[in-house]
Rosetta silent file (secondary structure, phi, psi, omega in degrees, C-alpha in Angstrom):
SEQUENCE: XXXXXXXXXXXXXXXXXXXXXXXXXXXXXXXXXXXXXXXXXXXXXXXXXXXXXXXXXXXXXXXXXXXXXXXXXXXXXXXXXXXXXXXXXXXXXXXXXXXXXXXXXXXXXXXXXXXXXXXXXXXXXXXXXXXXXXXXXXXXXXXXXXXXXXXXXXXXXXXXXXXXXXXXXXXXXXXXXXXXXXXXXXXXXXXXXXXXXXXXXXXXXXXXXXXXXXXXXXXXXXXXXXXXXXXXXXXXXXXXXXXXXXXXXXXXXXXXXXXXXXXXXXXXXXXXXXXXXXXXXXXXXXXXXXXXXXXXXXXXXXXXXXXXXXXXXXXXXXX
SCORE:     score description
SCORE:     0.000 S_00000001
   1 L     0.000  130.407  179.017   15.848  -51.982  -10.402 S_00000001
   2 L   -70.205  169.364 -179.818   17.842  -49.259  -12.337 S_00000001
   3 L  -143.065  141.378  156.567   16.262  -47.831  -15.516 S_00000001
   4 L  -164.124  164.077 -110.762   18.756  -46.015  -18.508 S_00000001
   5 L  -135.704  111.651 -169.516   18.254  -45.264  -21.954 S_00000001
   6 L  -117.858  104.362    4.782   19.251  -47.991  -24.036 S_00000001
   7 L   -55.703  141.009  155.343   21.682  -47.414  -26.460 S_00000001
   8 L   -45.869  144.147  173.629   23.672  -46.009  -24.171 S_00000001
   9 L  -125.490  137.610  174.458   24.359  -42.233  -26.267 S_00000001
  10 L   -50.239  162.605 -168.293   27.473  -39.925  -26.026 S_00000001
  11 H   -79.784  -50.044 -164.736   27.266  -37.213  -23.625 S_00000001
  12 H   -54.844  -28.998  174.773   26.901  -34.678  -26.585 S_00000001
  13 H   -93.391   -7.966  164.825   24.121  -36.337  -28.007 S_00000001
  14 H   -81.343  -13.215 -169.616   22.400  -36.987  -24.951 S_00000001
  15 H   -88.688  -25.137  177.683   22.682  -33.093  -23.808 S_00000001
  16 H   -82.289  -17.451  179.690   21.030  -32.635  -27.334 S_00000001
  17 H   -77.065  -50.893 -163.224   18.171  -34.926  -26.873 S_00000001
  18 H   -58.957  -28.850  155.937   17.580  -33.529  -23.317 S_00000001
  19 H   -79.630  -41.234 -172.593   16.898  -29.865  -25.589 S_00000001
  20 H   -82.428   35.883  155.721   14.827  -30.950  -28.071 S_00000001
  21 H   -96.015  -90.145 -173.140   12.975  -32.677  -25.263 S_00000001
  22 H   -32.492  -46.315 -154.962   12.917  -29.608  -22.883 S_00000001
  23 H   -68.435  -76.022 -167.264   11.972  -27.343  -26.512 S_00000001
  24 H   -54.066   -9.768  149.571    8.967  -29.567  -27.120 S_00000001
  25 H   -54.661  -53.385 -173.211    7.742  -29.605  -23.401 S_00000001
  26 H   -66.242  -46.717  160.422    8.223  -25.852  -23.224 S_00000001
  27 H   -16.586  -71.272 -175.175    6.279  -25.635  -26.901 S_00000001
  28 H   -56.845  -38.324  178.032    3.480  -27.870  -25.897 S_00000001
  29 H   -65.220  -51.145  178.069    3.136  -25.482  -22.525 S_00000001
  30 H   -78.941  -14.994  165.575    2.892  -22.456  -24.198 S_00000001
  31 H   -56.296  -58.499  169.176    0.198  -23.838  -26.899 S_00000001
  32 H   -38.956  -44.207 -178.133   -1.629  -24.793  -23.415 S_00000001
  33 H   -78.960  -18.447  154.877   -1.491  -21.408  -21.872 S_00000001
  34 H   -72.817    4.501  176.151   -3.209  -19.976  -24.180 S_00000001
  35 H   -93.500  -32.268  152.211   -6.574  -21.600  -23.379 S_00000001
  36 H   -23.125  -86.098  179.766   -5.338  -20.217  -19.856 S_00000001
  37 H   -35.172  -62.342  147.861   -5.505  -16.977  -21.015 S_00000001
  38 H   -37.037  -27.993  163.265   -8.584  -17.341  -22.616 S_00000001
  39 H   -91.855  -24.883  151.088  -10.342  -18.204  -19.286 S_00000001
  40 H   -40.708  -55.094  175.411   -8.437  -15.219  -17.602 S_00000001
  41 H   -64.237  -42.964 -165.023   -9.881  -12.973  -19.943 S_00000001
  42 H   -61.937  -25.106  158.613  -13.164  -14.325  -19.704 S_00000001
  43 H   -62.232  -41.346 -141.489  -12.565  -13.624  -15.518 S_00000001
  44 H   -64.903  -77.428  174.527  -11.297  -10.099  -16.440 S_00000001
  45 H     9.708  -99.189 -158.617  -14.557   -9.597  -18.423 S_00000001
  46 H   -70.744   30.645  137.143  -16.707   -9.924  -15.538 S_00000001
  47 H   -71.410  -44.731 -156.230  -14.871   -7.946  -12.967 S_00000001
  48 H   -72.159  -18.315  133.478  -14.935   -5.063  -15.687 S_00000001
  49 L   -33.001  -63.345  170.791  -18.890   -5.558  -15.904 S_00000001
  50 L   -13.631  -38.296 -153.218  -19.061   -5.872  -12.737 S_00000001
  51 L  -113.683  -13.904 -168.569  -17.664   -1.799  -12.432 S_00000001
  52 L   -63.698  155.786 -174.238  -20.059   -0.580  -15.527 S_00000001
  53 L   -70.304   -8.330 -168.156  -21.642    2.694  -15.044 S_00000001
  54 L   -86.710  161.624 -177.110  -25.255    1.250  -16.210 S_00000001
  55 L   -86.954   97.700 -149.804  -28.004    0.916  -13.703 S_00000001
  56 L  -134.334 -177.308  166.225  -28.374   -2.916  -13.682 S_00000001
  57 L   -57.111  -32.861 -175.197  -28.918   -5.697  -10.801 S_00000001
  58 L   -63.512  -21.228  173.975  -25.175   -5.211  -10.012 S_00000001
  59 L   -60.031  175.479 -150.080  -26.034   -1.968   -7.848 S_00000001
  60 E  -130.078   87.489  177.092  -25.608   -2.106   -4.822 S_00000001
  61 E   -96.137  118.857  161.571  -27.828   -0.262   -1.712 S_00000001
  62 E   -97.151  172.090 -170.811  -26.449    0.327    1.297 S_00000001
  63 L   -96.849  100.265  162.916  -27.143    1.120    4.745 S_00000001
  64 L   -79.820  108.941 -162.860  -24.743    4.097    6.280 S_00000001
  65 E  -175.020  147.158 -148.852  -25.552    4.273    9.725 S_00000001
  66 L   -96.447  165.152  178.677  -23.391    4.807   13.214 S_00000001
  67 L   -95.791  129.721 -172.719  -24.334    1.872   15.539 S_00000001
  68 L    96.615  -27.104 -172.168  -25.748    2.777   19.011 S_00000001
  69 L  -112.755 -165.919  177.148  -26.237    6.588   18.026 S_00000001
  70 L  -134.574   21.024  129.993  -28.228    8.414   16.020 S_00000001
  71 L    23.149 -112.393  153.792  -24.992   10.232   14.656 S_00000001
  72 L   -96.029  132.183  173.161  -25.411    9.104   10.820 S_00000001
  73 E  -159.712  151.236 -176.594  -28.026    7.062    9.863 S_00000001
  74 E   157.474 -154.897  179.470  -29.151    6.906    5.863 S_00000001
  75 E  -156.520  149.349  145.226  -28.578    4.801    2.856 S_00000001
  76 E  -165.234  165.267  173.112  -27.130    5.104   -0.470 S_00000001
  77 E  -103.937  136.207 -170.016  -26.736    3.408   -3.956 S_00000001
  78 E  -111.595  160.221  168.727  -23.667    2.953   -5.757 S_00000001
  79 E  -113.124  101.840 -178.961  -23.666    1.822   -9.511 S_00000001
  80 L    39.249 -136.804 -149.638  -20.580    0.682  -10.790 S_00000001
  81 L   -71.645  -27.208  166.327  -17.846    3.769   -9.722 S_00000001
  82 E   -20.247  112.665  140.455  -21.222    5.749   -8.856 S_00000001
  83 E  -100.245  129.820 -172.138  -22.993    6.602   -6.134 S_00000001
  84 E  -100.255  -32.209 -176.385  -25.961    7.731   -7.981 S_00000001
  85 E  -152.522  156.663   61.958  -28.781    8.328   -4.985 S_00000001
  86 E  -119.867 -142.642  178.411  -29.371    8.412   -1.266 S_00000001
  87 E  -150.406  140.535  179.558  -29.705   10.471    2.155 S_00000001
  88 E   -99.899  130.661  147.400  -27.961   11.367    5.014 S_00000001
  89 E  -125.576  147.830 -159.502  -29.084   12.604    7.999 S_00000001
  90 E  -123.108  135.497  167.522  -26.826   13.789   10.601 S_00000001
  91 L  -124.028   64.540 -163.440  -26.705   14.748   14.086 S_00000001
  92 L   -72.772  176.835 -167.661  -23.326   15.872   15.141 S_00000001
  93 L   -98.782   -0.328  165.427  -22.579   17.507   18.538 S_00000001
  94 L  -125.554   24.889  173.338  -21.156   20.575   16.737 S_00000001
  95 L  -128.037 -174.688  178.242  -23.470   21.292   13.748 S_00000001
  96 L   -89.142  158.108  169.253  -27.197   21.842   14.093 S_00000001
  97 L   -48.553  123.719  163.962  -29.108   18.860   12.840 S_00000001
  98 E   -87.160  146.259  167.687  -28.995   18.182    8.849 S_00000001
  99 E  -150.670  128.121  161.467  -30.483   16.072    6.331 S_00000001
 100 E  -133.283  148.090 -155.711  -28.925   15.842    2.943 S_00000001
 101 E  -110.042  135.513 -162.622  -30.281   14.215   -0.134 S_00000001
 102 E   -97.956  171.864 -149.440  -27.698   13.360   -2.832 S_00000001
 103 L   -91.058  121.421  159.502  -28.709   14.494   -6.262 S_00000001
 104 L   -47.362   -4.226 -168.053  -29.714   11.867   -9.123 S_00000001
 105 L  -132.300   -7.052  174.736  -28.287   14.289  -12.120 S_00000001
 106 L  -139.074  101.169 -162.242  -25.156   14.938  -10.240 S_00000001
 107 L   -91.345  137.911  177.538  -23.790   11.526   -9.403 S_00000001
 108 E   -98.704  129.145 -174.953  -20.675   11.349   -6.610 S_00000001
 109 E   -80.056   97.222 -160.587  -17.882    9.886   -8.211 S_00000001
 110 L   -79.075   63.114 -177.992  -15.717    7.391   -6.550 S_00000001
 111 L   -44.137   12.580   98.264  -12.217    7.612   -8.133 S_00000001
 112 L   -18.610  -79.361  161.670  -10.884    4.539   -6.581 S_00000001
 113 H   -40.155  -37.203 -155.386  -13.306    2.485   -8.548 S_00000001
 114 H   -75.696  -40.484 -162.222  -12.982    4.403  -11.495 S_00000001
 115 H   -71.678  -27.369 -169.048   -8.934    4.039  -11.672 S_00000001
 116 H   -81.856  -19.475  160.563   -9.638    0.121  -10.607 S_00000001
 117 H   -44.007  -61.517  156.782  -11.874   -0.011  -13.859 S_00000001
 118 H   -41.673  -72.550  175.043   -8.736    1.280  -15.718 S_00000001
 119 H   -30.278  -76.778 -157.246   -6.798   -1.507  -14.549 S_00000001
 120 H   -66.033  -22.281  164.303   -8.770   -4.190  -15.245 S_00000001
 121 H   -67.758  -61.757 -162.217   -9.276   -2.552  -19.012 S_00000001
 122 H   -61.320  -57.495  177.588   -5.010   -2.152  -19.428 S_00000001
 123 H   -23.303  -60.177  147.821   -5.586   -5.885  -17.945 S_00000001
 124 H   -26.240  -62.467  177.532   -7.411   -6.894  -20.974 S_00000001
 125 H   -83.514  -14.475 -173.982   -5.463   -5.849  -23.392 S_00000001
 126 H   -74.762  -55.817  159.653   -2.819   -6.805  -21.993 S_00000001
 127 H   -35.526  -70.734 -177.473   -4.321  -10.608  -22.402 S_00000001
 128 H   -49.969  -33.976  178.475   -5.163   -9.811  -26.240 S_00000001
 129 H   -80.122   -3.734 -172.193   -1.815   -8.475  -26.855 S_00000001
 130 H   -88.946  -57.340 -179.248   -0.011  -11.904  -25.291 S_00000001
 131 H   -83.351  -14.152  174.243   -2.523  -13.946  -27.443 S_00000001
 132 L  -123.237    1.831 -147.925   -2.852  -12.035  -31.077 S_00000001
 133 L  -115.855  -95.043  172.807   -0.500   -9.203  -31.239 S_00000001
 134 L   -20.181  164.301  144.960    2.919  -11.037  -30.047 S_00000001
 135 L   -54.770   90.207 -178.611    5.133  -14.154  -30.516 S_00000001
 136 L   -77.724   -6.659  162.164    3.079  -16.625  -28.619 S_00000001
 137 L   -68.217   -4.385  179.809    5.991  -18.924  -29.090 S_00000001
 138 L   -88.891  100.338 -155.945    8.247  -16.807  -27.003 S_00000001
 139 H   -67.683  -33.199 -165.960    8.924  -18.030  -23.662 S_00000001
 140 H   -85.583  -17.312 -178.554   10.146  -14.940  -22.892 S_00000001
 141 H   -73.045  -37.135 -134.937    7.344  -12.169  -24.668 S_00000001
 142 H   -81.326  -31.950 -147.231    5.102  -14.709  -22.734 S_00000001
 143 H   -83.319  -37.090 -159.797    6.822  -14.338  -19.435 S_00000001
 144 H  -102.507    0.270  164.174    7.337  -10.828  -19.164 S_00000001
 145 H   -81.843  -60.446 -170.440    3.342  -10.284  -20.527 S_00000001
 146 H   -55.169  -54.011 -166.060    2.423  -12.748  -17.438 S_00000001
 147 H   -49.932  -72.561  162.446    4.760  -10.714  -15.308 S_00000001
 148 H   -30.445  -27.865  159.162    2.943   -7.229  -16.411 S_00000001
 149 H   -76.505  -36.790 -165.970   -1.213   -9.017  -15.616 S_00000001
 150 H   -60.922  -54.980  171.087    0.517  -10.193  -12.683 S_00000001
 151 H   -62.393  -58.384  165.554    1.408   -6.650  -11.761 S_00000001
 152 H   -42.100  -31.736 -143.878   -1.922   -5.016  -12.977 S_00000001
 153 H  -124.878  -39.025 -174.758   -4.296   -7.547  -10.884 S_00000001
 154 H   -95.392   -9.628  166.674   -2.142   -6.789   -7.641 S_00000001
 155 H   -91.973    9.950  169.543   -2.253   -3.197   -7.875 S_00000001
 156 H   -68.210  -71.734 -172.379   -6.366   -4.114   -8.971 S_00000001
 157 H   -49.856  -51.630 -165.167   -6.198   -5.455   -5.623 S_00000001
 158 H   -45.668  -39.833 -160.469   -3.929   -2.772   -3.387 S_00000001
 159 H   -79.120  -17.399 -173.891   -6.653   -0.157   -4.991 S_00000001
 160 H   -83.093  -44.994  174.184   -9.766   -2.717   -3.633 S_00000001
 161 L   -76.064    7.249  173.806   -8.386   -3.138   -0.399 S_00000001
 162 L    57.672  150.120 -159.474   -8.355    0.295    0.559 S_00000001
 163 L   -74.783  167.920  168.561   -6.215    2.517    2.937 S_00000001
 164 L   -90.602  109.427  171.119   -5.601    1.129    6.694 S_00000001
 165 L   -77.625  154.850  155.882   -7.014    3.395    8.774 S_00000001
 166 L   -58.118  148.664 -152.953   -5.053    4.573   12.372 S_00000001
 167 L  -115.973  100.735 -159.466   -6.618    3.312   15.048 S_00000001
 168 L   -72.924  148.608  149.473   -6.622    6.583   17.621 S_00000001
 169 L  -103.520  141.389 -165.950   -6.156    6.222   21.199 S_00000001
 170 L   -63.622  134.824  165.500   -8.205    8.594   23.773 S_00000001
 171 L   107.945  -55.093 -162.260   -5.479   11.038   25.219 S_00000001
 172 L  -100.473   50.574  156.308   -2.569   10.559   22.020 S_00000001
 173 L   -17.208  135.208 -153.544   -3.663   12.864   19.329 S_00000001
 174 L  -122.088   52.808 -162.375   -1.837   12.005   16.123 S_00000001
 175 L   -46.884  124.183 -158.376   -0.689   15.400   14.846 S_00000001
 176 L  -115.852  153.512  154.061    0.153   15.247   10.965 S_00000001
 177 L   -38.604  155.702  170.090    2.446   17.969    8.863 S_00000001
 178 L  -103.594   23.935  178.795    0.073   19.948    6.547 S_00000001
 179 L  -119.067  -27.371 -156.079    2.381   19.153    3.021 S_00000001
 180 L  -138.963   51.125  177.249    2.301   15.232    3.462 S_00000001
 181 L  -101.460  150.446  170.170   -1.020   14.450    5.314 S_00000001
 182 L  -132.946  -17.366 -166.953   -3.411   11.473    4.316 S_00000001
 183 L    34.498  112.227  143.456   -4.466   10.026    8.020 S_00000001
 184 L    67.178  -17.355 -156.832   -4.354    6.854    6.524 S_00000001
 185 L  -107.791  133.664 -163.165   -5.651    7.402    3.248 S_00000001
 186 L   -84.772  117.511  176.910   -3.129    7.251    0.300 S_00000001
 187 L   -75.541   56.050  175.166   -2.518   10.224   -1.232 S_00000001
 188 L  -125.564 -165.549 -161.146   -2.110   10.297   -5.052 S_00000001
 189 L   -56.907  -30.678 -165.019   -4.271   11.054   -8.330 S_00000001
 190 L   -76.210  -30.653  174.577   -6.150    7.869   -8.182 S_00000001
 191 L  -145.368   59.120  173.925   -7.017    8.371   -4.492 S_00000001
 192 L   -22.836  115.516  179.434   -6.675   11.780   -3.694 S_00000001
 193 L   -47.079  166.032  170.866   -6.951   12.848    0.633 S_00000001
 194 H   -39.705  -63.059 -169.839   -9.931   14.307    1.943 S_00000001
 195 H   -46.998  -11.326 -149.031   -8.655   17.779    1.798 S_00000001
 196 H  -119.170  -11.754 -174.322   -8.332   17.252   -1.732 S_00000001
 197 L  -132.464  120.723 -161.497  -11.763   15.844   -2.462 S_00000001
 198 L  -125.082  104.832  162.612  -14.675   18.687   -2.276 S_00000001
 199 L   -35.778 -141.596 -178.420  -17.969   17.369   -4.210 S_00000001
 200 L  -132.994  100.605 -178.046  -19.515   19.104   -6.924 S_00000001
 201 L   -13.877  -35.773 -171.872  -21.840   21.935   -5.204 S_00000001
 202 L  -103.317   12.363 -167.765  -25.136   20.147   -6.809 S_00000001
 203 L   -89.051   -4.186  179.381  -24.101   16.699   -5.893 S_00000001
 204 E  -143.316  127.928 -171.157  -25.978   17.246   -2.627 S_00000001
 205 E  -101.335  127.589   -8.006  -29.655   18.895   -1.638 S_00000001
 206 L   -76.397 -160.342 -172.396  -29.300   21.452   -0.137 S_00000001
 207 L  -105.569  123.799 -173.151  -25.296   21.992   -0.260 S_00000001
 208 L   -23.018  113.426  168.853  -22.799   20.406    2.052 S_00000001
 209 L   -54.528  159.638 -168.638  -22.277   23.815    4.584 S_00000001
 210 L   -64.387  -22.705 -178.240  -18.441   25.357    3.888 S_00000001
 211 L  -110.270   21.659 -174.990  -17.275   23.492    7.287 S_00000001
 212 L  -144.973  114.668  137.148  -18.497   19.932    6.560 S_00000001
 213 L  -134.491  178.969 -144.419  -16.929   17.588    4.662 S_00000001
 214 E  -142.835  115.857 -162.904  -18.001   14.318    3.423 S_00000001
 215 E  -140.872  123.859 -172.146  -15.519   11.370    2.013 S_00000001
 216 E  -141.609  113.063 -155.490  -16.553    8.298    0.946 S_00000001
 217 E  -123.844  144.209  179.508  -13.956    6.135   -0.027 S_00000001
 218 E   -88.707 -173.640 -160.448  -14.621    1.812   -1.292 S_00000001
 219 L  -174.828  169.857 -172.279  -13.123   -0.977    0.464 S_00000001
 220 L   -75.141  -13.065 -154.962  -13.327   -5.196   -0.490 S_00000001
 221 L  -130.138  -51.037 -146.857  -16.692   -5.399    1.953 S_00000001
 222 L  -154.889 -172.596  158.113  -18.074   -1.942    1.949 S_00000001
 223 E  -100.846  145.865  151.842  -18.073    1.917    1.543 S_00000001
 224 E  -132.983  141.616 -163.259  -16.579    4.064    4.058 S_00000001
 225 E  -101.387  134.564  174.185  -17.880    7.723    5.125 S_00000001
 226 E  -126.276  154.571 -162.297  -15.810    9.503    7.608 S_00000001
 227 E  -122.331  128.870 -178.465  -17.682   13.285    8.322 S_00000001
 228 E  -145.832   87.632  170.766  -15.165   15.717    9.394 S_00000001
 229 E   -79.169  136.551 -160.905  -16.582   19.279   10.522 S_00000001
 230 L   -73.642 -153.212  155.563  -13.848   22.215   10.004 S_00000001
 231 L   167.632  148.238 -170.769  -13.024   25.380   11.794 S_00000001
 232 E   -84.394  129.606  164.663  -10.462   28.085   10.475 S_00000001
 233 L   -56.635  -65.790 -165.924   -6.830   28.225   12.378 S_00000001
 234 L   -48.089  -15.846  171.536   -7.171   31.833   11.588 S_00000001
 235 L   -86.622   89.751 -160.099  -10.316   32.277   13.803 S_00000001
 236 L   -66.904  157.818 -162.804   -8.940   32.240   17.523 S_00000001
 237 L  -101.477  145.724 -137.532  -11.284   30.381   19.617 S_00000001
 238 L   -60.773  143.337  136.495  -13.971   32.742   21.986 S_00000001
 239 H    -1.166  -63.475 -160.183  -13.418   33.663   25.496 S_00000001
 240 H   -73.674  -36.636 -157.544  -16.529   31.637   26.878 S_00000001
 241 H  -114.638  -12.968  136.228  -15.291   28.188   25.241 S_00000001
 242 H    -4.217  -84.032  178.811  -11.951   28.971   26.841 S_00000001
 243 H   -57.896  -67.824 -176.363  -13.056   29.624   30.163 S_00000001
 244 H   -27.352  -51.133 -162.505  -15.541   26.078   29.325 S_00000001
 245 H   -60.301  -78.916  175.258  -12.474   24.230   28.576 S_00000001
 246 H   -44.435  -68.288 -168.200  -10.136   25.403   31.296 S_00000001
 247 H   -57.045  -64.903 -165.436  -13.457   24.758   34.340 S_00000001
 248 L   100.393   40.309  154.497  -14.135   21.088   32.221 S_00000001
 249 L   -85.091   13.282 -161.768  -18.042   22.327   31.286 S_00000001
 250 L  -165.599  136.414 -177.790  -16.995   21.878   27.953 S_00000001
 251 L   -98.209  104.326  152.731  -14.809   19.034   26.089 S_00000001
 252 L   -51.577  117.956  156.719  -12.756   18.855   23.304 S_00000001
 253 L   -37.455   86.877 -136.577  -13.660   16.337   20.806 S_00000001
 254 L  -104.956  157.453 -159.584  -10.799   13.979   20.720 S_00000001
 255 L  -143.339 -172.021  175.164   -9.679   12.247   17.363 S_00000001
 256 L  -111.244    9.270  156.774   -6.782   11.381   15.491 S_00000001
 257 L  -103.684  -12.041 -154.145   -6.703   14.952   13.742 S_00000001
 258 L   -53.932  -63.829  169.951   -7.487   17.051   16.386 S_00000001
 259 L   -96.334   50.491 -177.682   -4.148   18.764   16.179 S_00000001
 260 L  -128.135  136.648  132.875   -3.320   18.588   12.464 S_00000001
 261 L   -33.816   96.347  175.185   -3.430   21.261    9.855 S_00000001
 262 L  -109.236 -162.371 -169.295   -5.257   20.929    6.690 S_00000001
 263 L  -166.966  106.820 -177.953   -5.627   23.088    3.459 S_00000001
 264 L  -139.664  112.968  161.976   -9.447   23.102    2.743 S_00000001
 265 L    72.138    6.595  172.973  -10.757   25.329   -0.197 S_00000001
 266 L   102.638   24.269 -172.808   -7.745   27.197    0.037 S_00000001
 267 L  -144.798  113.267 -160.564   -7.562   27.815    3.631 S_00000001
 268 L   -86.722  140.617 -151.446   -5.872   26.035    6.840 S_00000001
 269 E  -155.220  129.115  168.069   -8.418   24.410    8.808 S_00000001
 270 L  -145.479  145.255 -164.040   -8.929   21.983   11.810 S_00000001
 271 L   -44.483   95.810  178.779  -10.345   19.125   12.417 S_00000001
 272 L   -43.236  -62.550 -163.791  -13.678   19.893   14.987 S_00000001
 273 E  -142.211  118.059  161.821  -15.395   16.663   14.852 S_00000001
 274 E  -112.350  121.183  169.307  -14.891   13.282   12.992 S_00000001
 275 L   -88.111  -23.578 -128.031  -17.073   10.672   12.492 S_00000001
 276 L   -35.382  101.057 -166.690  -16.091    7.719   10.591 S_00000001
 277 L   -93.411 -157.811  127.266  -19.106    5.048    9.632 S_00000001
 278 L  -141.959  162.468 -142.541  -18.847    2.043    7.529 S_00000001
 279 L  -107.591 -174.331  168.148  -21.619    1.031    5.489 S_00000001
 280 L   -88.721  170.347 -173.856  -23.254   -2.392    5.425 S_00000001
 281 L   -98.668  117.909 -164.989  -21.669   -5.107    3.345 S_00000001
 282 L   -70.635   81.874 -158.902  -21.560   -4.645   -0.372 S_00000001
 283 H   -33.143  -28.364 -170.254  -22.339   -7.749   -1.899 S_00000001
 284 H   -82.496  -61.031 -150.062  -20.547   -6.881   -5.546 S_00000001
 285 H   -67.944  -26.975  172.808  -17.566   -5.310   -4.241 S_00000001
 286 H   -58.541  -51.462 -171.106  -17.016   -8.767   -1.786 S_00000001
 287 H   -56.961  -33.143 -175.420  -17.364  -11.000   -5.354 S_00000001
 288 H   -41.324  -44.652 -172.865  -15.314   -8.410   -6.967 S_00000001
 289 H   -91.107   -2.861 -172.430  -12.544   -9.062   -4.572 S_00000001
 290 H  -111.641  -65.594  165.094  -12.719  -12.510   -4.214 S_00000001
 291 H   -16.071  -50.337 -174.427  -12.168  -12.735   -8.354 S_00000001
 292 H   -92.970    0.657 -174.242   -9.209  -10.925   -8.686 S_00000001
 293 H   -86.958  -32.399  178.577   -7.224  -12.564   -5.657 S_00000001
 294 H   -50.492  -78.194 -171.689   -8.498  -15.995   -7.885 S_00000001
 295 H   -37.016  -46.171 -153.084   -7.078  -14.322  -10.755 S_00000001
 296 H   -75.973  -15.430  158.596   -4.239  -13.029   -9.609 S_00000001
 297 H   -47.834  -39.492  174.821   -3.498  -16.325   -8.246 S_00000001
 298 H   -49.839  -76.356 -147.560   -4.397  -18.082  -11.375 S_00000001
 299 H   -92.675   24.342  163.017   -1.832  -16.275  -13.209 S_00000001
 300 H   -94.241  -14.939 -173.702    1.149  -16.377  -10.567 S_00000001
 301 H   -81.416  -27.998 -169.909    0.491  -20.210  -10.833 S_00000001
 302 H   -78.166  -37.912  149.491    1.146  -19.735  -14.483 S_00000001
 303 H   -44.893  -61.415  146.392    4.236  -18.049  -13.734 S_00000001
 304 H   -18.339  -68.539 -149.188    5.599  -20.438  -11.805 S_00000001
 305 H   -94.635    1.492  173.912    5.360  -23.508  -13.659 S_00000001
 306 H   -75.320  -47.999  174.187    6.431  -20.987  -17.289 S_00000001
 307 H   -90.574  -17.375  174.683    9.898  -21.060  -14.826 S_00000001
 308 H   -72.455  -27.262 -146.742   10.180  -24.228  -13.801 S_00000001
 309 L   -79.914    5.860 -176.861    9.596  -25.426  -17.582 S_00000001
 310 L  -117.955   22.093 -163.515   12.212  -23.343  -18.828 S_00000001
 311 L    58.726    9.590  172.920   14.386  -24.202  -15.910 S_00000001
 312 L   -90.373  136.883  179.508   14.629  -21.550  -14.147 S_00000001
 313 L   -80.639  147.040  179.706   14.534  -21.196  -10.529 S_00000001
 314 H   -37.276  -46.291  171.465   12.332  -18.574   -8.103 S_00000001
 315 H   -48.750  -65.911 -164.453   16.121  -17.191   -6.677 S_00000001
 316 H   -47.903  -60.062 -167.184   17.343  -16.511  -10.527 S_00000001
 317 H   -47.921  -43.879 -168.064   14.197  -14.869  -11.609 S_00000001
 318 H   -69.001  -35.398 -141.088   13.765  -12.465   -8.562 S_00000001
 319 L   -89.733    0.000    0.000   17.434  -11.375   -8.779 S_00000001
């Protein structure tokens, strides 16, 4: 059985009912998204707790330690972008044995967290200015607000998931330029390369020797430390560990830096020894990450159905 809209109506006044239909659909949608919003924020909220600097239940201690050796083995705790306390002790095959304790008054800062902190703060406001500031009546302030959280929450994420490290093979050394190197790790302000990140002299008792450094970077599950002892290109290397070399009494230590060039402290330097640990799994930073892929899902859903109601299709928008 057919169904049609009885009186029949001219096509001009039927194209006009079919807008004020489509207005008060689209209306009614955007009075609804704001209770949307309002539970968005109320997610943002508790990521951005989640990240506070106070010493609360949300810290987190983990276990750094290499499995099968006795390498690395320690613990430490981070507090929101913090790591505020533990200890390392280390037994690499080219330093003498170490144990360092990190300092409670000189906290190591994780700038990864701290810029994903930022986010989720611009993230905020960006929800308050869509619900009090703006034309909440505007399909279009609305759309291009959702687009901007949309964007904030996936570069929340890019900074959570952490770089992809290269996965070395014995034999293929992975030799990098010394102007564009990161091995893996993405170089800008918010997450600056190794060479680029030198503690604070008191952040560790006693203080990290001049040829050891120590990078501890987050991740969605964990922390990771990778230990990289130096040696100066300008110091050619001795006679004796030559000869050792050449006979095979003596090994080179083979990595995925081994023949790359760094600029450490103002000096070109290369990579001895690397270690690279991961931690145990950090229960906040797993909820953390499972929140914002909800969010950012949340509000791509919200995108979506913002274009179908205003007719527009996924092809139109992206172009």
């Amino acid at each position: 059985m057919a169904t049609a809209v009885f009186p029949y109506l001219p096509a001009d006044e039927l194209k006009k009912a079919e807008d004020e239909s489509n207005a008060r659909e689209l209306s009614w949608f955007l009075d609804n998204l704001q209770e949307k919003l309002a539970e968005f924020k109320h997610g943002l909220e508790d990521c951005y707790a989640r990240l506070s600097p106070l010493e609360d239940p949300e810290s987190s201690t983990l276990v750094i330690s290499t499995p099968k050796s006795e390498l690395v083995k320690g613990h430490v705790t981070r507090v929101g972008t913090r790591v505020v306390k533990g200890s390392l002790h280390l037994r690499l095959k080219t330093l003498p044995s170490l144990h360092l304790k990190l300092s409670e008054t000189s906290p190591l800062i994780l700038p990864q967290l701290s810029h994903l902190r930022t986010l989720l703060n611009n993230a905020l406001d960006c929800v308050d200015i869509t619900r009090w500031t703006g034309d909440r009546h505007s399909a279009a302030f609305i759309t291009s607000q959702l687009h901007l959280l949309h964007s904030l929450l996936l570069e929340a994420q890019n900074v959570l998931t952490g770089p992809s490290f290269p996965v070395p093979r014995p034999g293929t050394p992975h030799p990098l330029p010394i102007a564009s190197r990161t091995s893996g790790e993405d170089g800008n302000e918010h997450n600056p390369p190794w060479y680029q990140c030198i503690p604070d002299p008191n952040t560790f008792a006693p203080p990290v020797p001049e040829n050891l450094s120590l990078h501890l970077i987050p991740t969605t599950s964990s922390l990771i430390l990778t230990i990289r002892v130096l040696e100066p290109t300008a110091v050619p290397p001795s006679a004796f560990n030559k000869f050792a070399l050449a006979i095979g009494a003596q090994r080179r230590l083979e990595h995925d830096e081994m023949d790359g060039v760094f600029m450490w402290k103002g000096e070109e330097v290369k990579v001895k020894e690397k270690v690279r640990v991961e931690s145990g799994g950090d229960p906040v930073l797993l909820v953390l990450g499972v929140k914002l892929q909800s969010l950012e899902k949340g509000i791509e859903g919200a995108m979506m159905s913002l274009r179908a109601v205003m007719g527009l299709s996924q092809e139109k928008d992206d172009d």
